[in-house]
C-alpha positions in Angstrom: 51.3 30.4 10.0 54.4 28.1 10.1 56.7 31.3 9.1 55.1 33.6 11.6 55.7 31.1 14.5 59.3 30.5 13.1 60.0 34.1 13.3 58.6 34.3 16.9 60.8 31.6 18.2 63.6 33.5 16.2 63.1 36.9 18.3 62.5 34.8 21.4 65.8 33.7 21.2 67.2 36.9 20.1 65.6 38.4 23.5 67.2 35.5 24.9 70.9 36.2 23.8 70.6 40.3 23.9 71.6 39.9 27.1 75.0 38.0 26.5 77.5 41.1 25.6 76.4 43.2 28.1 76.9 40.7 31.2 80.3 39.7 29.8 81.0 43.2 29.9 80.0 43.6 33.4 82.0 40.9 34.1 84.9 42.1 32.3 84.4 45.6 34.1 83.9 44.2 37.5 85.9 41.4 37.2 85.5 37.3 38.1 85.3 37.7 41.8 82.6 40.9 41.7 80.4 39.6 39.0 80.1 36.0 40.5 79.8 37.5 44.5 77.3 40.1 42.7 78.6 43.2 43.7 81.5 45.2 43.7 82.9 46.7 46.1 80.7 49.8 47.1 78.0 48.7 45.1 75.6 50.6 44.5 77.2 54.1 44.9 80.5 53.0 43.6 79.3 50.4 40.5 82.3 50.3 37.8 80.8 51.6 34.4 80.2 49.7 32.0 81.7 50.6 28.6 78.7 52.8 26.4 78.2 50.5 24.1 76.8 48.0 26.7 74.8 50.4 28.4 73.3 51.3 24.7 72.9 47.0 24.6 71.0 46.8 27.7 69.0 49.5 26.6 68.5 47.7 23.3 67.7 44.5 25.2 65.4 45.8 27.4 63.4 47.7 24.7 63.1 44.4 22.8 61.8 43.0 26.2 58.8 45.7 26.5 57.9 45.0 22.6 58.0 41.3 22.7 54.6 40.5 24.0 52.8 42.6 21.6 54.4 40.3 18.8 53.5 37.8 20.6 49.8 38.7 21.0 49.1 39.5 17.3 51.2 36.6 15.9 49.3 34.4 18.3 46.2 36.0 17.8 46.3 35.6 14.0 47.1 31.8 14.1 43.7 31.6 15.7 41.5 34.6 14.3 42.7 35.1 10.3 41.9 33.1 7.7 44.2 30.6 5.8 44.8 33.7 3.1 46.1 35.6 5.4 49.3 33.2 6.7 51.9 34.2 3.9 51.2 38.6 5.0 51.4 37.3 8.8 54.8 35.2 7.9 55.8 38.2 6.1 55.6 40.9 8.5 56.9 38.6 11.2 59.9 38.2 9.3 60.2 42.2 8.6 60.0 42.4 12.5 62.6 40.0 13.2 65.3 41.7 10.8 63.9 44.9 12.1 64.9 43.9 15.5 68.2 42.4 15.1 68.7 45.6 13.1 67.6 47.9 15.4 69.9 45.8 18.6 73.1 46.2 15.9 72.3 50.0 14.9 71.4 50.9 18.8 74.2 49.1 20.6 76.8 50.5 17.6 75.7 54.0 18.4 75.2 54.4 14.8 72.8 57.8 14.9 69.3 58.2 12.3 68.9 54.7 12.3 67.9 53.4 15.4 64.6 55.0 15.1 63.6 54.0 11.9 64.6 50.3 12.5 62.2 50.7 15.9 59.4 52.2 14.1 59.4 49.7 11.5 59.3 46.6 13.7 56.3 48.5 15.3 54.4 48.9 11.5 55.1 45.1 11.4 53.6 44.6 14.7 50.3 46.7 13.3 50.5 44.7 10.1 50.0 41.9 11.6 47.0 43.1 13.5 44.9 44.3 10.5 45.5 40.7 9.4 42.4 40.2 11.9 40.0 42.3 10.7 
């Protein structure tokens, strides 16, 4: 289980840092004094855009955030419920997650177009991996 909990503290940090481009962005957009007082002038109705590709990050990032605690639950679950044989396919499939992940926040924050959902659905067949690992 040692690889499955590496991965999971990999893609917590990854959640971690998703966040990074897109708030120096804002910052960038809004500039020193409206990012550090919070709020632009106007703010709300009059918000400076951000470029796309941080929206499209953000998005990413908070789509990482809603599929985080079911990695969570079946890696965590697994370290308590599979048997020993069943460590390496758990490790394995957390480790498909992870590069699916970082795949899916590169592909979805690039705008790059077929691949973003492929790269989604295939951390979510990891995900489900994992969980037959139970049975």
């Amino acid at each position: 289980m040692q690889q499955a909990f590496h991965y999971l503290a990999q893609a917590g940090v990854l959640t971690a840092l998703m966040w990074v481009p897109y708030i120096l962005s804002r910052m960038h957009s809004w500039g020193i004094r409206d990012f550090l007082n919070n709020y632009p002038d106007g703010f709300p109705a009059a918000e400076p855009a951000p470029p796309l590709w941080a929206q499209r990050a953000k998005r990413a990032h908070l789509n990482m955030v809603e599929t985080l605690p079911a990695f969570i639950a079946v890696v965590v679950a697994a370290s308590y419920l599979a048997d020993d044989g069943a460590a390496a396919e758990v490790g394995r499939w957390a480790m498909i997650f992870y590069y699916a992940r970082v795949a899916h926040y590169i592909v979805y924050s690039l705008g790059i177009p077929y691949l973003r959902t492929p790269a989604y659905l295939v951390s979510w067949a990891a995900i489900l991996m994992i969980g037959t690992q139970l049975a």
